[in-house]
C-alpha positions as CSV (number, residue, x, y, z in Angstrom):
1,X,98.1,27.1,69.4
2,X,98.8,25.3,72.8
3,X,99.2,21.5,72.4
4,X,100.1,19.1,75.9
5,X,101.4,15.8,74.9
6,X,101.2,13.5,77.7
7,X,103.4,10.2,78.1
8,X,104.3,7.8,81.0
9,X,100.9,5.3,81.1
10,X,100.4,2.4,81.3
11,X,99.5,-1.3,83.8
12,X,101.1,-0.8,87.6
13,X,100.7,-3.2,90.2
14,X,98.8,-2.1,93.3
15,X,101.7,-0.6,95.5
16,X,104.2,0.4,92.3
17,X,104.9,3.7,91.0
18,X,104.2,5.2,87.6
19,X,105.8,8.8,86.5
20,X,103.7,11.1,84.0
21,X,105.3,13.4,82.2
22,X,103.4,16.3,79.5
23,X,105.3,18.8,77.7
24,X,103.7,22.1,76.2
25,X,104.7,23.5,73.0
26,X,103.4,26.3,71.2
27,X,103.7,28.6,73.7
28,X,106.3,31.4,75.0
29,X,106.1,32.0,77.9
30,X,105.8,30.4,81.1
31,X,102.4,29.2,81.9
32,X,101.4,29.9,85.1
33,X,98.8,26.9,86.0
34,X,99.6,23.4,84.9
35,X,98.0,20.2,86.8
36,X,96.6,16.8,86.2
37,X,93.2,15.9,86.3
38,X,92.2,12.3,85.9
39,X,88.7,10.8,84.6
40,X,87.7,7.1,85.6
41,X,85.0,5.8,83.4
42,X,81.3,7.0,84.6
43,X,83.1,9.4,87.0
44,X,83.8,13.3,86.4
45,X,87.1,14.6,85.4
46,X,88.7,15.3,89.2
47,X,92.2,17.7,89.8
48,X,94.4,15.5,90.8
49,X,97.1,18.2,91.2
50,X,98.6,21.4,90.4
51,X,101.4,23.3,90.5
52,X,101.7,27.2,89.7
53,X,104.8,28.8,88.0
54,X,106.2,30.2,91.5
55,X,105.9,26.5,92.0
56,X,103.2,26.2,94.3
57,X,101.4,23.3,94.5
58,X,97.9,21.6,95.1
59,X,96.9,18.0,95.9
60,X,93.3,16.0,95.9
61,X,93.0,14.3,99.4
62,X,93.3,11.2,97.8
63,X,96.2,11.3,96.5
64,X,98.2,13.2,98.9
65,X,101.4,11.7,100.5
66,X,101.4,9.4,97.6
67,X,102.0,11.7,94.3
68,X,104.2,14.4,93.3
69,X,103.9,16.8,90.6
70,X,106.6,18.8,89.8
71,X,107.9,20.9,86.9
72,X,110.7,20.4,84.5
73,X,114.0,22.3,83.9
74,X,112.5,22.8,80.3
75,X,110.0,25.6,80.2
76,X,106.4,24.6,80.6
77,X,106.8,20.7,81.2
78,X,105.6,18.9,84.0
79,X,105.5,16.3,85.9
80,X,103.4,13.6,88.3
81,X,105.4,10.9,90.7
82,X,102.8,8.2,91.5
83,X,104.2,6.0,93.8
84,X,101.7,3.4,96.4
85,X,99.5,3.6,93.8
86,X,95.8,1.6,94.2
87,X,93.1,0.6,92.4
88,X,91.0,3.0,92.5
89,X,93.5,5.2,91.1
90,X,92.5,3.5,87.5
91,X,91.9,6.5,85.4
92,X,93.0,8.5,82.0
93,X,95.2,11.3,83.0
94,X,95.0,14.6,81.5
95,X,97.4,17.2,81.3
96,X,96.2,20.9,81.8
97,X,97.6,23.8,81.3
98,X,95.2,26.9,82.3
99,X,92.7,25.5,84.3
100,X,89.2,24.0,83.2
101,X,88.9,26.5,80.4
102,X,92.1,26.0,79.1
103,X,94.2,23.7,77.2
104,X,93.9,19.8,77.6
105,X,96.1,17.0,76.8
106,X,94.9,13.9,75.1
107,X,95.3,11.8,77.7
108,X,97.1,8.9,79.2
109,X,95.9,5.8,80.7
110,X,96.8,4.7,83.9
111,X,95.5,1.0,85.2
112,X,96.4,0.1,88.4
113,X,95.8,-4.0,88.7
114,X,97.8,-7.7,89.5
């Protein structure tokens, strides 16, 4: 059984940065699609980003220039580097690892206010 544990939420300033970090156990080998999505209340859940095993990743327009995801030397952990952070960027954060139909995090929250 998969499990994501996410960590790293919590109240940011407009402008600061935040780092998530999720960590998949129960699994061997190295999954090959992990991202974040993030859902703000009354909005869907959005991809926020991605990143494949060969390292490849993928970026929502709005968020792009201003987070990084990245993976971990330990197998299967990832990462997301929010820095000029706004707003609107108020959400709980989930860690995925397999796409839509895969395995989901329980989520971190992420509030972005002075």
């Amino acid at each position: 059984q998969v499990q994501l544990v996410e960590s790293g939420g919590g109240l940011v300033q407009p402008g600061g940065s935040l780092r998530l970090s999720c960590v998949a156990s129960g699994v061997f080998h190295r999954i090959y699609f992990m991202g974040w999505y993030r859902q703000a209340p009354g909005e869907q859940r959005e991809l926020v980003a991605s990143i494949t095993s060969g390292g490849i990743t993928n970026y929502s327009d709005s968020v792009k220039g201003r987070f990084t995801i990245s993976r971990g030397d330990a197998v299967n952990t990832i990462y997301l580097q929010m820095n000029i952070v706004k707003p609107e960027d108020t959400a709980i954060y989930y860690c995925n690892a397999d796409g839509r139909f895969g395995h989901w995090g329980q989520g971190t929250q992420v509030t972005v206010s002075s």
